[in-house]
C-alpha positions as CSV (number, residue, x, y, z in Angstrom):
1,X,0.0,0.0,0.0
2,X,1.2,3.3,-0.9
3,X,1.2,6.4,1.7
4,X,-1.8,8.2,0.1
5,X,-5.0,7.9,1.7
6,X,-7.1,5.1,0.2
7,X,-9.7,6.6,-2.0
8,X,-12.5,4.0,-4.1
9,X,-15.5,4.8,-5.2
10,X,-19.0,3.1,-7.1
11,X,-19.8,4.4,-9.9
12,X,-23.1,3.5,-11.3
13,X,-25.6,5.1,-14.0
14,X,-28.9,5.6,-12.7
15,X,-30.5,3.5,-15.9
16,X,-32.2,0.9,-14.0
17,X,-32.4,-1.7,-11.1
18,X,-29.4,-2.6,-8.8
19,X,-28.2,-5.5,-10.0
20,X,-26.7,-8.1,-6.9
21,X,-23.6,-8.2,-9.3
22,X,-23.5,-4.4,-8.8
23,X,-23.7,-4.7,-4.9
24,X,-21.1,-7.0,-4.8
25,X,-19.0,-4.1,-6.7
26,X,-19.9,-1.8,-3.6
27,X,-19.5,-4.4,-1.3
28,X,-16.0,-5.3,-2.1
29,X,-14.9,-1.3,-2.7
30,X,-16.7,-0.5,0.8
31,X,-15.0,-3.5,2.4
32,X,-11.0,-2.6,1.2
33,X,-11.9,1.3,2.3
34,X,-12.8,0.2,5.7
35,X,-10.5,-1.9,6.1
36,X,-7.6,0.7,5.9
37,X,-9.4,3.3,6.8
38,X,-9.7,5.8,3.6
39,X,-13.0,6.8,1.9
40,X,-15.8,5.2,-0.4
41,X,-17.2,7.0,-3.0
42,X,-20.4,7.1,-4.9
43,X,-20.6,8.9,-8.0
44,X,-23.5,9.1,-10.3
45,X,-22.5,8.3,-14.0
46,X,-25.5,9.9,-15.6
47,X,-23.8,11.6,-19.2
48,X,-25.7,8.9,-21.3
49,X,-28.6,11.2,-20.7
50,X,-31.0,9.2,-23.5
51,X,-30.6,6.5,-21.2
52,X,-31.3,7.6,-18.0
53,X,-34.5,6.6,-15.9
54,X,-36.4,9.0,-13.3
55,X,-35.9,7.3,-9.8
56,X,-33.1,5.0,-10.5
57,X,-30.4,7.0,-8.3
58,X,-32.8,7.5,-5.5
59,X,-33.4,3.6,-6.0
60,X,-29.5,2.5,-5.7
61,X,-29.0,5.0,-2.3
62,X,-31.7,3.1,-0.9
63,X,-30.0,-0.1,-2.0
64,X,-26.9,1.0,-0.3
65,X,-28.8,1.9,2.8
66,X,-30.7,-1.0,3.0
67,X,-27.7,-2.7,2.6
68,X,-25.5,-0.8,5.3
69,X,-22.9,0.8,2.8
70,X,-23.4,4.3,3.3
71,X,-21.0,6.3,1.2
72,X,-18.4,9.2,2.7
73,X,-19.0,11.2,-0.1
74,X,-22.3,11.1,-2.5
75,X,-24.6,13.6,-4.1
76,X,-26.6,13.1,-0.9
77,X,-23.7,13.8,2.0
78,X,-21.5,15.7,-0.5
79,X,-18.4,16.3,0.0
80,X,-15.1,18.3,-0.7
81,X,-14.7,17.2,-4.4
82,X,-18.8,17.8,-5.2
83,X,-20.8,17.4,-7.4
84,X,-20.8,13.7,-7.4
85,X,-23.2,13.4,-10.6
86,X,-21.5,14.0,-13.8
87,X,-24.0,15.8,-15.7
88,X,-23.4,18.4,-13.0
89,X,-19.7,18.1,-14.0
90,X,-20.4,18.9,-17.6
91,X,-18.5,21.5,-17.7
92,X,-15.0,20.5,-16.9
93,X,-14.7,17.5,-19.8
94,X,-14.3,19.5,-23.1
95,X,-10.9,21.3,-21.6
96,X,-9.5,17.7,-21.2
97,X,-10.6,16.7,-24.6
98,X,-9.7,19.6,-26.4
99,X,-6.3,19.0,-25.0
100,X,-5.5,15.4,-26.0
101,X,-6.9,17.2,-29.4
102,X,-4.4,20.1,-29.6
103,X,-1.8,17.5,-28.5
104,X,-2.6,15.2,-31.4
105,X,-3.8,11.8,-29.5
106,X,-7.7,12.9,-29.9
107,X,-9.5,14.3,-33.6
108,X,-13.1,16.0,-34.4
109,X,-15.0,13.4,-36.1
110,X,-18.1,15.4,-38.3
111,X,-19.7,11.9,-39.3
112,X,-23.4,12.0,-39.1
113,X,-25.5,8.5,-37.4
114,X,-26.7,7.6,-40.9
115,X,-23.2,7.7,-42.5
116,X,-21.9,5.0,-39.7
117,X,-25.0,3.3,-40.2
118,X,-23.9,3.0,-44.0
119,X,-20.6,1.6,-43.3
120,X,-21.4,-0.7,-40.7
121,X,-23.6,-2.2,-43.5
122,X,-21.3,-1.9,-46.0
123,X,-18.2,-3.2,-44.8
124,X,-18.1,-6.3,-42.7
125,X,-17.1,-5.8,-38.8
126,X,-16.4,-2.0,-39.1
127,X,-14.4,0.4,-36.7
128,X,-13.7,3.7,-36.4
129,X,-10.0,2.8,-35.9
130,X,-6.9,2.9,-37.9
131,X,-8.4,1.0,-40.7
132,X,-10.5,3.2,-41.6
133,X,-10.3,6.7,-40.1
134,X,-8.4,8.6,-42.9
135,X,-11.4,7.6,-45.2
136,X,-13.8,9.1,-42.6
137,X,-14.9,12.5,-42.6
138,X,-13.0,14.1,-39.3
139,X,-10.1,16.3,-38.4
140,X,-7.5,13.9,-39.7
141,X,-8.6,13.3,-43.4
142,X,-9.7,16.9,-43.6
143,X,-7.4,19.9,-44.5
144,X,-7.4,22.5,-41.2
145,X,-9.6,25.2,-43.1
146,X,-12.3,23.0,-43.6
147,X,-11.8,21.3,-40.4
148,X,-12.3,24.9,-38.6
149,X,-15.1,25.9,-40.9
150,X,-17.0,23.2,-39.5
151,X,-16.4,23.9,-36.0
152,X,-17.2,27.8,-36.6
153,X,-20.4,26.8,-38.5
154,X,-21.5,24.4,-35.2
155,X,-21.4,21.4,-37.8
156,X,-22.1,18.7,-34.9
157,X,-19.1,16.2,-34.3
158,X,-17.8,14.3,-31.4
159,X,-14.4,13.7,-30.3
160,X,-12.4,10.6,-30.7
161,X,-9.1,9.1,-29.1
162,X,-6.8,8.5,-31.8
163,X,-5.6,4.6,-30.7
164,X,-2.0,3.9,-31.5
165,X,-1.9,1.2,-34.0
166,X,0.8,-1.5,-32.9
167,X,1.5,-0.4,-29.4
168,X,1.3,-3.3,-26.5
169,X,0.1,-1.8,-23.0
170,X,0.3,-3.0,-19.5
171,X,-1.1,-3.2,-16.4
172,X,-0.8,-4.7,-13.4
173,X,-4.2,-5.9,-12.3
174,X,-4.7,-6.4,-8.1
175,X,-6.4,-9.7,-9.2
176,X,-5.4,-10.7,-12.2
177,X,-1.8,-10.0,-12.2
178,X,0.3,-8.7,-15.0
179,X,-2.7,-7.8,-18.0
180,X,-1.4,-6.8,-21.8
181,X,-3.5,-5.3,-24.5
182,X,-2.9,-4.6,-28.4
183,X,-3.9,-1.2,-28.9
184,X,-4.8,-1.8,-32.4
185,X,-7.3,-4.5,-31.6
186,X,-9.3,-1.0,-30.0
187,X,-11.7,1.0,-31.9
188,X,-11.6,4.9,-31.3
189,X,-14.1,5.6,-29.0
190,X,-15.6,8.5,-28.5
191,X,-14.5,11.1,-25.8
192,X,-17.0,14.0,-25.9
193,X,-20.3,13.6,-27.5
194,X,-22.2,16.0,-30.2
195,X,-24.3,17.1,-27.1
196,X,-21.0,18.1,-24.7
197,X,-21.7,15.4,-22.5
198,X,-18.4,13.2,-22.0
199,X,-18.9,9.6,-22.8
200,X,-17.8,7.0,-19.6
201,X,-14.6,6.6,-21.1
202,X,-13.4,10.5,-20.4
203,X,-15.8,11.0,-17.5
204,X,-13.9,8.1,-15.4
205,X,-10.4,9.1,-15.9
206,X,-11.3,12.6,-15.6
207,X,-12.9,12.4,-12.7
208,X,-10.9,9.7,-11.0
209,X,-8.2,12.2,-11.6
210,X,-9.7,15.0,-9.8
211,X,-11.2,12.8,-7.1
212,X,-8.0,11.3,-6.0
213,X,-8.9,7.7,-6.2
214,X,-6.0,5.8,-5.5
215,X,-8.0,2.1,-6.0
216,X,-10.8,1.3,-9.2
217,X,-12.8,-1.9,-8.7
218,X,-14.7,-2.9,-11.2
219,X,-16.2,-6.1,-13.3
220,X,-14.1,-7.5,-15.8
221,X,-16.7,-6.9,-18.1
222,X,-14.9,-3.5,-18.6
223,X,-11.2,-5.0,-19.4
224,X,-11.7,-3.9,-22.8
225,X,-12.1,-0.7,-22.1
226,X,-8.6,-0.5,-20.1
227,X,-6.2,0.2,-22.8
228,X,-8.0,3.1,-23.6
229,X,-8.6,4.7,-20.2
230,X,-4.6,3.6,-19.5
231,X,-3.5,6.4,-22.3
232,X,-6.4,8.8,-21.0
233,X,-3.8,8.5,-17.7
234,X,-0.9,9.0,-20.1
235,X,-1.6,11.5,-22.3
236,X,-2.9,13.5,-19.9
237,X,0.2,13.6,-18.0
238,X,-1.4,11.9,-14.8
239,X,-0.2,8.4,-14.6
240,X,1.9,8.5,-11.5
241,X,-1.7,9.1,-10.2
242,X,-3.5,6.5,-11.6
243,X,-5.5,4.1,-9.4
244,X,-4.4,0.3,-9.1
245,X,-6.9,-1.6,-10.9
246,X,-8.7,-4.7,-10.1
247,X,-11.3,-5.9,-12.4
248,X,-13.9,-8.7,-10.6
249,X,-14.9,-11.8,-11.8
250,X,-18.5,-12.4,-13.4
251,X,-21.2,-13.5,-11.4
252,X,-22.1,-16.8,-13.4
253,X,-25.7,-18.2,-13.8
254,X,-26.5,-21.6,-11.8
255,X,-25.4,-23.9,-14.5
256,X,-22.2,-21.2,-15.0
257,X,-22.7,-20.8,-18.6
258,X,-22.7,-16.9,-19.2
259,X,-23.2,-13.7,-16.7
260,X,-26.4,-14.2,-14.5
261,X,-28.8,-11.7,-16.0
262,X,-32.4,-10.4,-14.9
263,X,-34.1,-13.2,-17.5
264,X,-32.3,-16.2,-15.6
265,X,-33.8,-14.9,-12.5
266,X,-37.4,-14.7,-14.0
267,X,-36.9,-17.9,-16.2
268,X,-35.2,-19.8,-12.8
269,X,-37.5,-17.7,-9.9
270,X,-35.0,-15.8,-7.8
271,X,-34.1,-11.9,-8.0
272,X,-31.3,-10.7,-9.3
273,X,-31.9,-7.5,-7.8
274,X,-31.0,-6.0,-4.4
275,X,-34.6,-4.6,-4.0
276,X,-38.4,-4.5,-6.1
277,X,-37.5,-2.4,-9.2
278,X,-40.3,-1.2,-10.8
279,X,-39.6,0.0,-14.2
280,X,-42.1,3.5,-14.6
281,X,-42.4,3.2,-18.4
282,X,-43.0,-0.3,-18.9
283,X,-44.9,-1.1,-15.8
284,X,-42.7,-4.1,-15.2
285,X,-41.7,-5.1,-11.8
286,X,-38.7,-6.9,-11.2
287,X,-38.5,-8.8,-8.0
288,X,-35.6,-8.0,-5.5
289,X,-33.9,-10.1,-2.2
290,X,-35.2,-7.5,0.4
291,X,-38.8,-8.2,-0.9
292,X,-38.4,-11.6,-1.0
293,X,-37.4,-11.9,2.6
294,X,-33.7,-11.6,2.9
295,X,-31.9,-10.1,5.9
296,X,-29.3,-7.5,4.8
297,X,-26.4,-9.1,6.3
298,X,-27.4,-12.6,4.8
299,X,-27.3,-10.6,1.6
300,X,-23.6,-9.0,2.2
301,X,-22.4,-12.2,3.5
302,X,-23.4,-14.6,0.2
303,X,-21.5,-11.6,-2.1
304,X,-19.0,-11.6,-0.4
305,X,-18.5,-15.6,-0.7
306,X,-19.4,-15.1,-4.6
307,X,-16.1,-15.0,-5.6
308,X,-14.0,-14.8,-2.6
309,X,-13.1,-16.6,0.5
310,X,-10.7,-15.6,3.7
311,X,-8.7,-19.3,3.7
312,X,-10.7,-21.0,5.7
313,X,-13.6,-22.7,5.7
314,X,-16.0,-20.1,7.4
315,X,-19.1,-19.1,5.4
316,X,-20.5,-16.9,8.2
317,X,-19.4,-13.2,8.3
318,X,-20.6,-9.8,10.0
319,X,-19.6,-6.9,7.9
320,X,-16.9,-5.9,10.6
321,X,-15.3,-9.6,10.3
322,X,-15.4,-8.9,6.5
323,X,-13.6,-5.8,7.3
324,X,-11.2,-6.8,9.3
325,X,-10.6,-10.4,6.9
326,X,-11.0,-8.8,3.5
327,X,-7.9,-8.5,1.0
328,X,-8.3,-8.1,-2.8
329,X,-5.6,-11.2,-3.1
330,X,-7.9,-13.4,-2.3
331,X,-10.2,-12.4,-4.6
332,X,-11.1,-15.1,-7.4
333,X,-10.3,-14.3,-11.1
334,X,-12.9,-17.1,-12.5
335,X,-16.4,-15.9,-12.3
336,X,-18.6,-17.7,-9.4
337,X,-22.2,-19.7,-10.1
338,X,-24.8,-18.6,-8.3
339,X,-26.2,-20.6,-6.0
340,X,-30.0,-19.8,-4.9
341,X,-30.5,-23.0,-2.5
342,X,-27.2,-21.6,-1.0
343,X,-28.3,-18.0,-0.6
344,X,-31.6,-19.2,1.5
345,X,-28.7,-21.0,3.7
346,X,-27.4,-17.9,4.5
347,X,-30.5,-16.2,5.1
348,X,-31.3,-19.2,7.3
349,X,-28.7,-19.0,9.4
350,X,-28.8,-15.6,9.7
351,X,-32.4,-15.1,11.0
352,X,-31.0,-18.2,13.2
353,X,-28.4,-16.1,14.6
354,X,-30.6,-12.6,15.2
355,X,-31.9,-12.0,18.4
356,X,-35.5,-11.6,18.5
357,X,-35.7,-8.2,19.0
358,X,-33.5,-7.5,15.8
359,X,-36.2,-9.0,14.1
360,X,-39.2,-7.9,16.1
361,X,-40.1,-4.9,13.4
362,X,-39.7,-6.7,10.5
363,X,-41.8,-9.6,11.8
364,X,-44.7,-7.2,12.9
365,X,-44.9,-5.8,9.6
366,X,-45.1,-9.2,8.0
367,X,-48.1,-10.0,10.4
368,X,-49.4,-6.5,10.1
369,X,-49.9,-7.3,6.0
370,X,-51.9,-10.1,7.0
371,X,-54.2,-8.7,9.3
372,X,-52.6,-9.8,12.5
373,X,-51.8,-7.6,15.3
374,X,-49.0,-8.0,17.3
375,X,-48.8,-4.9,19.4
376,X,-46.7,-6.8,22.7
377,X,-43.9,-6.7,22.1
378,X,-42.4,-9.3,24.6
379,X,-44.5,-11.8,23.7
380,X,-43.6,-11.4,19.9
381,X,-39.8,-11.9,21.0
382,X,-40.4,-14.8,23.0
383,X,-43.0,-15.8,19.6
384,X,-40.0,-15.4,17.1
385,X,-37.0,-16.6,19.6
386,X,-39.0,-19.8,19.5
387,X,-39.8,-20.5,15.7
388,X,-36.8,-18.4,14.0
389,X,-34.8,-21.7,13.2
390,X,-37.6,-23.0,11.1
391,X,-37.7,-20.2,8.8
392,X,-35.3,-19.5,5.8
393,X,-37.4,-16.3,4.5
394,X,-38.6,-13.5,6.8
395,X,-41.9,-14.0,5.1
396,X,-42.1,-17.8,7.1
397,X,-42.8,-16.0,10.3
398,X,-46.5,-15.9,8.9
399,X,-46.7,-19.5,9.0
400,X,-44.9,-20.1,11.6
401,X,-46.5,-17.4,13.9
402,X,-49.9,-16.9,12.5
403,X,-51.7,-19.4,15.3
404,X,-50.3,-17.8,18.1
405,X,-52.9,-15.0,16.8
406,X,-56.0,-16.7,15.5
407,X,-57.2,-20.0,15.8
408,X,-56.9,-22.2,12.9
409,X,-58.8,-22.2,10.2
410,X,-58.4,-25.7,8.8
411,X,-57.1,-28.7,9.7
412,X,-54.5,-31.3,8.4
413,X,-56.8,-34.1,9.5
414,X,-55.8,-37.0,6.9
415,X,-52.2,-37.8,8.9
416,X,-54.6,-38.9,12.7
417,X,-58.6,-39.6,10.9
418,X,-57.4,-43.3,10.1
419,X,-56.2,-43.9,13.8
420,X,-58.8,-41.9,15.7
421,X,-60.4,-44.0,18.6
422,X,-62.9,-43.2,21.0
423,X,-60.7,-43.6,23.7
424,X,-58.6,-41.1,22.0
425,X,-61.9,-38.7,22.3
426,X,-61.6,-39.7,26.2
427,X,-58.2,-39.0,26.7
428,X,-58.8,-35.0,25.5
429,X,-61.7,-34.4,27.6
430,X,-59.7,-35.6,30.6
431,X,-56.8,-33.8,29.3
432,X,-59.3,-30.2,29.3
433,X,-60.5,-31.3,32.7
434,X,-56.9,-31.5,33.8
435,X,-55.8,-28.3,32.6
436,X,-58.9,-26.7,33.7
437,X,-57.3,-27.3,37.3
438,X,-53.8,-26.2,36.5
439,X,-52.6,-22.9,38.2
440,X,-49.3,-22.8,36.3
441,X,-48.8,-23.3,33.1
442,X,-45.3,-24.0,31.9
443,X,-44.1,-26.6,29.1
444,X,-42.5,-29.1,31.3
445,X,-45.4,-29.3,33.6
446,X,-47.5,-29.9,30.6
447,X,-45.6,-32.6,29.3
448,X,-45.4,-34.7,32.5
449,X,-49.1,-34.0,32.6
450,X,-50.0,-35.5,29.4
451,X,-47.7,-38.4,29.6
452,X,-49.0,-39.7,32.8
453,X,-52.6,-39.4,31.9
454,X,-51.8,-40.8,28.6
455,X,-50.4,-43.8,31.1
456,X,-52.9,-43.7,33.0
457,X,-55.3,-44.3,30.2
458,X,-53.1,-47.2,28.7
459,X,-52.1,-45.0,25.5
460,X,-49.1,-44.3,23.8
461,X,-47.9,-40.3,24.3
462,X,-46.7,-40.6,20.8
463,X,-49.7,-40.9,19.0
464,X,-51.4,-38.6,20.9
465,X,-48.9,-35.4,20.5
466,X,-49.7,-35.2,16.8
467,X,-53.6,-35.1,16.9
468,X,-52.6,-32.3,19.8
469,X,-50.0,-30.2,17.8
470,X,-52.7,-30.4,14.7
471,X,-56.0,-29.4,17.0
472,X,-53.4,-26.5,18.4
473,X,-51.8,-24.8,15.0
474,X,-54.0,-26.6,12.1
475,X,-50.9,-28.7,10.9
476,X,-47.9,-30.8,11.2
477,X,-45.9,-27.8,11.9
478,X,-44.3,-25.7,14.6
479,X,-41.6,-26.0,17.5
480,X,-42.2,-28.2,20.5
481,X,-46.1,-28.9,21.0
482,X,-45.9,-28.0,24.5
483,X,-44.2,-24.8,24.0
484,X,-46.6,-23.6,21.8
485,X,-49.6,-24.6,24.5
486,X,-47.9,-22.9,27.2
487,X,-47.5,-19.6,25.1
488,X,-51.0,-20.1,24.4
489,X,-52.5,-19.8,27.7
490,X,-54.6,-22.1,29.6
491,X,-58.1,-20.4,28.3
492,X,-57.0,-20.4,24.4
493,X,-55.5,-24.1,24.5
494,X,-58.4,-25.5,25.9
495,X,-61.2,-23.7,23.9
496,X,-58.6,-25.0,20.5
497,X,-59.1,-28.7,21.6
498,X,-62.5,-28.1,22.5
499,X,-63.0,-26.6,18.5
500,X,-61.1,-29.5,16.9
501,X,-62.0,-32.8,18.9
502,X,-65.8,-32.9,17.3
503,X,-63.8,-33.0,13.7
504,X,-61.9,-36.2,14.6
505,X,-65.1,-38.0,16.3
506,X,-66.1,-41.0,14.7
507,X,-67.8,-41.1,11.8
508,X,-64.5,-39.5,10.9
């Protein structure tokens, strides 16, 4: 590490929903900043203005807040190198291209849409690159007078990079190692567009430059854009400043053919997305993992094994372990399948792991939608301490909870019907007379209660407890039978056996 203070940032374009691919980007930028103690970045990439969807920034900051990575420095909280949204940096990129154009490593290019149209249809696998630029119509084919006739007239043009055409660049990549590139294997891109606005491949360097960021994480999906932001860094006379790079690995779809996309989340049924993205103009909602059910730190914790691990076999992280364990060395550079059977493990364990009050709000809510008030809050603790290792989605709590509120509405009879006897109908009503007495009302009590009268009444416990749990909750569900009697109450366990026994009398 070098003795600058450690500077990253995320840089997304507000064109849409928050990909988990894109979290993991944050994630792993938030997680080295932390860890030695520098500064995380957002920036809003919003140039490609034709592009750009009302809501979608105010969608990823609440990603990132859901989430727990709150940037230092944003368009929200600011900061001392503001603005943080490009479009509000507008002004500042045509110096920088007009420079690398007076210096002869960037050119005007006049060309209208419909005459690249032409040649892309006319010659096979065209670029505007060396092959073909001098037959173009731009500042480099063109004689100087006509060249600044067009650019007094307000002719529309854009500016180019001028790509060297057999030079070999390097890099040294934080994950990859040592990376080369044939620069003549690049097209020119475009630096500034006809409207002003830079494209992403000035904007970055550019503003990377003037942000001080000393680290750039991104996916790998951008190597090929490397060579040409490397001589952005060069021939703008910066790049004893550039950031070390690190370009992440894909995350793969389940069968790890390909980048996981929004369709193999619909066509497999899981999200893709951090949170419910609902696409204004279309109407289309896509589904996201906060909606679904998942706990924010199950979420970090399965990105953060999506490609990377700390050497041991430990799956289970808080964000500070991840901190304090994270290095980019050990990130992979093969992409990583996802998993969905394995992210519901980690939301498992991670409601297993929560206390109950952590979870209290969320569980209330989930009742709440379904009609059920839970306004005590002790008792809804002690209610979700009890059930919380049989659910994998916060959404399970309504299943798992819901009898505790209401009495059941119907009854999984077909698993006792077959067996029912009439002493079994005998053994209940001495079991209400029983309880009927009782002054406590605690689960072991309970137990050694029904056992003995079981006994007494020359039954087997075991075939009784499941005709109890199912005349209690409705089903063959739920934690311990007594438990859930003794959180019941006295009044509200008897009046549930006294509801169900008539539906398991014979005829039945």
């Amino acid at each position: 590490m070098s003795d600058k203070k450690v500077r990253v940032r995320f840089a997304p374009s507000p064109t849409g929903g928050l990909h988990l691919g894109g979290v993991r980007t944050v994630l792993f930028n938030y997680l080295f900043a932390k860890k030695y103690k520098g500064d995380f970045v957002l920036r809003v990439e919003d140039t490609d203005q034709g592009r750009y969807v009302e809501g979608a920034e105010k969608y990823i900051m609440d990603c990132l807040n859901w989430c727990g990575l709150i940037p230092d420095e944003s368009p929200i909280a600011g900061g001392q190198y503001a603005p943080y949204r490009q479009s509000e940096r507008k002004a500042i990129y045509r110096e920088y291209a007009e420079r690398l154009v007076s210096q002869g490593h960037a050119y005007y290019a006049f060309d209208t849409p419909e005459e690249l149209e032409r040649n892309r249809k006319e010659i096979p696998n065209f670029q505007y690159g060396h092959a073909y630029r001098n037959g173009l119509r731009n500042s480099l084919s063109l004689k100087t007078h006509q060249v600044q006739q067009l650019l007094d007239g307000g002719e529309p043009h854009v500016i180019r990079i001028k790509m060297p055409e057999d030079e070999t660049i390097h890099f040294y990549d934080m994950i990859r190692g040592n990376v080369s590139f044939e620069t003549g294997q690049s097209d020119d891109k475009v630096l500034l567009k006809a409207d002003g606005m830079p494209t992403y491949h000035l904007a970055v360097v550019v503003d990377d430059y003037l942000m001080k960021i000393t680290h750039a994480f991104r996916g790998e999906e951008w190597l090929p854009s490397a060579p040409v932001h490397l001589l952005l860094w060069e021939y703008l006379g910066w790049k004893a400043d550039m950031p070390q790079w690190a370009h992440l690995p894909l995350i793969l779809k389940p069968d790890g053919h390909g980048k996981l996309s929004k369709r193999d989340g619909a066509r497999l049924g899981f999200p893709v997305y951090a949170m419910n993205w609902l696409d204004e103009k279309t109407g289309d909602l896509t589904p996201g993992f906060r909606e679904l059910g998942f706990l924010p730190e199950a979420f970090l914790n399965l990105l953060a094994m999506l490609g990377w691990n700390d050497g041991t076999d430990n799956e289970i992280f808080t964000l500070d372990e991840l901190i304090e364990k994270f290095s980019m060395e050990r990130v992979h550079n093969s992409g990583a399948k996802f998993d969905f059977e394995k992210a519901k493990w980690f939301n498992a364990e991670w409601i297993k792991r929560s206390e109950g009050g952590s979870l209290k709000s969320e569980v209330r809510k989930i009742l709440g939608d379904k009609g059920i008030v839970a306004s005590d809050d002790e008792y809804l603790i002690s209610l979700i301490d009890l059930v919380k290792e049989r659910c994998t989605l916060l959404p399970d709590f309504y299943h798992q909870l819901s009898y505790f509120y209401e009495q059941p509405k119907e009854y999984d009879l077909n698993a006792v019907k077959p067996k029912w006897t009439d002493a079994k109908t005998e053994f209940f009503k001495s079991f209400i007379s029983l309880l009927g007495k009782r002054e406590d009302f605690l689960a072991p009590d309970l137990e050694q209660s029904f056992k003995f009268l079981a006994e007494e009444k020359g039954l087997k416990a075991g075939e009784l407890m499941l005709p109890f749990r199912i005349m209690l909750v409705g089903g063959k569900f739920g934690p311990h039978v007594f438990d859930i009697a003794a959180l019941l109450g006295k009044e509200e366990t008897i009046k549930r056996i006294e509801k169900a026994q008539p539906l398991l009398n014979p005829p039945l």
